[in-house]
N, C-alpha and C positions, 0 to 999 in steps of 0.2 A: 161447382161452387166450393162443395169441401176441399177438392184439389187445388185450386186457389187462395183458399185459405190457409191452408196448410205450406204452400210454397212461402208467402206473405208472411207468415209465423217463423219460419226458416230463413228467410231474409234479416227480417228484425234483430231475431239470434244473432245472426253471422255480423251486422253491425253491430250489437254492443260487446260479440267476443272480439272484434277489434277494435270497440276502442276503452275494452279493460286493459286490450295486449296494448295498445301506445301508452296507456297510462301508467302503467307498471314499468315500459321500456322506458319512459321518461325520470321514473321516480329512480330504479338504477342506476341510469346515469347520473342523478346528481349525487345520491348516494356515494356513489364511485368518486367523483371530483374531490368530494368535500372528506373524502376518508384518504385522500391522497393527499391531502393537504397536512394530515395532523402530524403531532409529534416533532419538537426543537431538533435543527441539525445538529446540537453539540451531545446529543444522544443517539446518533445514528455517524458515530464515527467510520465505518464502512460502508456509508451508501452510496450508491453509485447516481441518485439523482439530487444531490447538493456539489455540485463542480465547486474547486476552487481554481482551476486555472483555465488559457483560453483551450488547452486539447481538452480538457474535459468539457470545455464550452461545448466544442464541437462536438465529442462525442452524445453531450446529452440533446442536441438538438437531433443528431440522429434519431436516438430515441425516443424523442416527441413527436418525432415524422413516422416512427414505423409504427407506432402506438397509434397517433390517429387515422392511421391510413387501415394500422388493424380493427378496429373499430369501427370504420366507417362500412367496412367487407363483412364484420362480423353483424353487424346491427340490420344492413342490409340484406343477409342471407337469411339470418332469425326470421325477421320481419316477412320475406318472401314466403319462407315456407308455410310461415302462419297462415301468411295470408292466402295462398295458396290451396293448404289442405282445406281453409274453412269456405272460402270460394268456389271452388270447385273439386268439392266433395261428392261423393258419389248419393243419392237422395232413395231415400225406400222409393219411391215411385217408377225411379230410374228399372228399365228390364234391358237394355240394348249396350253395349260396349263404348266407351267414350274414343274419342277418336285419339287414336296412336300419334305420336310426333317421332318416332324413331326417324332421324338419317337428318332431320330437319337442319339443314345448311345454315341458314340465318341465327338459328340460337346457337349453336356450334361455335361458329366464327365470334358472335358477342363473347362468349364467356372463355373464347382463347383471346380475344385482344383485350380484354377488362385486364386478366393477370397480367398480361407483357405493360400492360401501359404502367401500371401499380409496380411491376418490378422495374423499369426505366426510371418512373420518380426516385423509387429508391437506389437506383444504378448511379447516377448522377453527382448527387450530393456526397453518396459516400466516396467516389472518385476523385474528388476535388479533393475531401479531408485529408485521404493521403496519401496524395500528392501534397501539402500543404504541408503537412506533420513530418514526411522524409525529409523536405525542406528545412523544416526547422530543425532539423537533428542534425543538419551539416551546417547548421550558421548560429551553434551557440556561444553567446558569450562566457560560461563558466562551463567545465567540464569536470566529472563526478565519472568516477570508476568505480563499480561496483563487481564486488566479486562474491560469486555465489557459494556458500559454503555446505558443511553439512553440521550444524543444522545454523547456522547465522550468517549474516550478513555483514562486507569488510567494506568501509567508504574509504573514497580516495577523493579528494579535493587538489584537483590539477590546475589548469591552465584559467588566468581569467583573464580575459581580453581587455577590459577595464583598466587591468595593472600592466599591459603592453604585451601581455600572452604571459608574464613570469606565473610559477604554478604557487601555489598556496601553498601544497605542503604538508597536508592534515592527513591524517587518516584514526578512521574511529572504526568504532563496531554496531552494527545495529540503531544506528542515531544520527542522524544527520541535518545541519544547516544551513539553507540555501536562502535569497534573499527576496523577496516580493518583486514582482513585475519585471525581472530578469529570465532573459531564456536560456533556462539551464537543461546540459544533454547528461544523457546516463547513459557511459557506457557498460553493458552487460556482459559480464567474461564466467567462467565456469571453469573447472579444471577438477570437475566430480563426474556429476551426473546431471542430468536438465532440470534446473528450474526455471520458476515463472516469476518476473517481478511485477506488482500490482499493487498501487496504490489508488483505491477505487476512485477517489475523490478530484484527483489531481491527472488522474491519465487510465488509459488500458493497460490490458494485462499484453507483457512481450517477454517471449521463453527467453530464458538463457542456457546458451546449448554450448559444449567443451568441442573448442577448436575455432569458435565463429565467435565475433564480435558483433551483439545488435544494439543501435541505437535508438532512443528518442529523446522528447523534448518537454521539457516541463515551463510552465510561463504562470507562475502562482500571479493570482489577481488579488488575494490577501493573504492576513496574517494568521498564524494560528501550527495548529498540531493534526498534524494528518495519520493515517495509519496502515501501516500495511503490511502486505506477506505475500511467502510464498504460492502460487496457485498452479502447482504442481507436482504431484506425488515423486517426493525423494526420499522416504524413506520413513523409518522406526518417527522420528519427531518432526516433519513435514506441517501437520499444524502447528509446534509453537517454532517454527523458524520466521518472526516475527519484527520488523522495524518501524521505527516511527521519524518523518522527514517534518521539522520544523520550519517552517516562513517565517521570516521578522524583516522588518526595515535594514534597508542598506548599512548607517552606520553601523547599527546593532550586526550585523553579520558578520564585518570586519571588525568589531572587540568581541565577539567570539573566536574567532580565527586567530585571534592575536593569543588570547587569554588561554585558548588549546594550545598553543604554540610557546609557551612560556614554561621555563626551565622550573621543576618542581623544587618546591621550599627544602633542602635539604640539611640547613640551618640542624635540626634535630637530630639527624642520622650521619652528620659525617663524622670520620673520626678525628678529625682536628679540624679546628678554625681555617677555612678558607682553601680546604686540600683540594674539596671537591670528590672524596672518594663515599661512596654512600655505603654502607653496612645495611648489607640485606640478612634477610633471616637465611640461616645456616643449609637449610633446604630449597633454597631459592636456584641452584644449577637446576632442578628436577622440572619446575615451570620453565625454564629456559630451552628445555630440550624442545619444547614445541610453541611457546611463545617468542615475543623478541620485550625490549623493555630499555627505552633508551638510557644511557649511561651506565647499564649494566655487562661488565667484561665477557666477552667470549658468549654475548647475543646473537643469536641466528639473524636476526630481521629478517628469516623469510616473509615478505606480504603478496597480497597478490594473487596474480596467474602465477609466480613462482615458486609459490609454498607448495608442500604438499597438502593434498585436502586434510590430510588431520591436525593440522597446524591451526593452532587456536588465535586466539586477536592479537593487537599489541595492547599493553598493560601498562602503558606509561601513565597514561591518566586513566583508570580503571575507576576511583573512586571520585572521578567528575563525570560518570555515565549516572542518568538516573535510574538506569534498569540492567543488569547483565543476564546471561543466558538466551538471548534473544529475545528479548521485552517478554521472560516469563518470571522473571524475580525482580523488587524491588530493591536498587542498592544500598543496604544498609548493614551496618558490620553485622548484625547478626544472620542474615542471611545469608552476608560472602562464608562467612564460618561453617555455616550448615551443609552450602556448596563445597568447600576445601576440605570438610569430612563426609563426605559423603555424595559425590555430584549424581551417583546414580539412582538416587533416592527420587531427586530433583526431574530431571531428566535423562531417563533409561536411555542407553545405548551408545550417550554422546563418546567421542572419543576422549576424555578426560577422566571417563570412569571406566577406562579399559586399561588405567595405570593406576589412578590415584582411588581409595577409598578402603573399608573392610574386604580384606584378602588379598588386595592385590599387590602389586609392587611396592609401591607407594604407602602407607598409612600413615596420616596426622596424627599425634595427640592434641589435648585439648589446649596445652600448652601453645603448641607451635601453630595449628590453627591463629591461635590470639595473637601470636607474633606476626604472622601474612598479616594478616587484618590491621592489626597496628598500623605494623610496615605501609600496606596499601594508601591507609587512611590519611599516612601524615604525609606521602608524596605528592601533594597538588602544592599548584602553585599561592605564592605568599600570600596575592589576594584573594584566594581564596576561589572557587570552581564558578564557574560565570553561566546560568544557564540563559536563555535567551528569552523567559520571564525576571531575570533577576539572577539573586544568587541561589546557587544550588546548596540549601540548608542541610540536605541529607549527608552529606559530609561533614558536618560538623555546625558548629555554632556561625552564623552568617557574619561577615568580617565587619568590623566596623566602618570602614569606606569605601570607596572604589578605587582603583589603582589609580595612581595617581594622573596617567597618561589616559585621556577618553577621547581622544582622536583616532577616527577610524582609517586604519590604514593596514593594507596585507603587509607591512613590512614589521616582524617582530621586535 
């Protein structure tokens, strides 16, 4: 009778320790949901689970499939072993050896085809994606060359299919404009060392390696500011080698395209009415040696794969970027001044402060700093720096109209 009892008492137990353990596995899980929820995307600018275009559709739907498939593996092994150790549990009562399952065939074989069927789900889907996604990298309508530098990033705005294949034209540094629910390809060149380009939001991470060109495909489903960087170790400044890729509506893409492509106000700086010849600051050959700077005589315009890697941006429109250094300074005259005296304060190592700054070849005064700066400031165009919420006020006071021309068209 007390052995019965005592078994019966042990029963009892083993029921309410499992269903403390469902109750608490249940209250986790919702826990879990509702804590995945929290927090606005416009404060999770690098997250990889607010897609804005359809490759990061697809990527994140990956992710939704290997999450609950992990999940479903993981809840059910928890759950087994619980239930397991409290079910058959060894009993003071117990004096004999419980019986062995070693060799046992049938559980063997379950828990090798459980995993192949779980890795087959996931074989599948991810096979299609890309295959889907090389697809699209050989059927873009606008093509973007990117070139990886050390430590920033050079855009190139080529071919749009749209306009019969003619190329656009553009090239910027660290900031680029592409246009909503268009399929744009990036191609990847390098002519350093490997990086990684990764825009979490809008795509994966794809190296770029010296000697090989890789492509992919961007297809923004709205509008907005994305953000991104290198995700691969190159070097001393590897974290801030950092750019940001803007979406806006079609018109709006070509009056930027237009507005970058317009010959700066030079009304101010030439030396006669109507010459055309602009007066640069007196030190202005020495950024020439590794920048290029349109209208300026005896410019390298190395860009590209054909620069060398320590060849810095082009500086035509310098003071219509709203960031330079690789989205680690804001551009504002007194910041460019701080950079032109001193870039290695700024950013140890870059190649600009292996010429320019205290000791070295190069030194500013406080003068001729203010003179670049000027200079830099008053070379955008009449109307004024166009950013793709508006105008870009950080250059100065915002113009009183719009240029007169707001038809969208790559033709400048």
């Amino acid at each position: 009778m007390d052995e019965q009892r005592h078994n019966r008492q042990e029963g009892s137990a083993s029921k309410r320790g499992i269903a403390k353990l469902l109750s608490f596995g249940a209250l986790s899980l919702f826990a879990m949901l509702v804590l995945s929820a929290c927090g606005p995307d416009g404060e999770k600018p690098y997250s990889t689970v607010s897609p804005a275009s359809t490759q990061a559709d697809d990527i994140h739907s990956l992710y939704k499939l290997v999450f609950w498939l992990s999940l479903v593996v993981f809840v059910g092994v928890q759950f087994a072993i619980v239930y397991l150790s409290l079910r058959y549990r060894r009993k003071k009562s117990d004096t004999k050896r419980p019986p062995q399952v070693h060799g046992h065939k049938q559980l063997e074989l379950v828990w090798t085809i459980i995993p192949a069927v779980v890795l087959l789900i996931l074989l599948v889907p991810t096979l299609n994606i890309l295959f889907d996604h090389d697809a699209q990298a050989r059927e873009g309508t606008l093509q973007v060359d990117v070139y990886g530098k050390q430590w920033w990033w050079e855009f190139h705005l080529g071919e749009d299919q749209v306009q019969d294949g003619a190329s656009l034209d553009v090239v910027t540094a660290n900031e680029i404009v592409i246009p909503v629910n268009r399929n744009t390809v990036f191609n990847l060149r390098s002519n350093n060392v490997i990086h990684s380009f990764w825009v979490p939001q809008l795509g994966g991470k794809l190296d770029v390696i010296p000697g090989h060109v890789n492509s992919f495909a961007i297809t923004p489903t709205r509008t907005g500011e994305f953000y991104g960087e290198c995700a691969e170790f190159c070097g001393a400044q590897h974290a801030w080698m950092r750019f940001k890729i803007t979406v806006v509506e079609e018109d709006e893409f070509y009056a930027w395209v237009n507005n970058w492509r317009t010959s700066p106000a030079v009304s101010a700086n030439q030396q006669e009415e109507g010459s055309g010849v602009i007066q640069a600051p007196q030190k202005f050959s020495v950024c020439l040696s590794c920048h290029t700077y349109n209208g300026a005589e005896n410019s390298k315009a190395l860009t590209g794969i054909n620069a060398y890697a320590n060849y810095g941006p082009d500086l035509t429109m310098l003071a219509c970027r709203e960031t330079f250094a690789a989205g680690m300074m804001e551009m504002t005259p007194e910041n460019l001044k701080q950079w032109l005296l001193d870039p290695d304060s700024i950013k140890p190592g870059n190649y600009m402060s292996t010429m320019i700054g205290p000791g070295m070849a190069v030194e500013f005064t406080e003068e001729e700093a203010d003179e670049f700066v000027e200079f830099f400031f008053s070379m955008i165009p009449e109307g004024g720096c166009m950013s793709p919420d508006g105008w870009n006020v950080s250059t100065g006071d915002a113009p009183a109209a719009t240029p007169e021309s707001t038809e969208a068209t790559p033709a400048a």
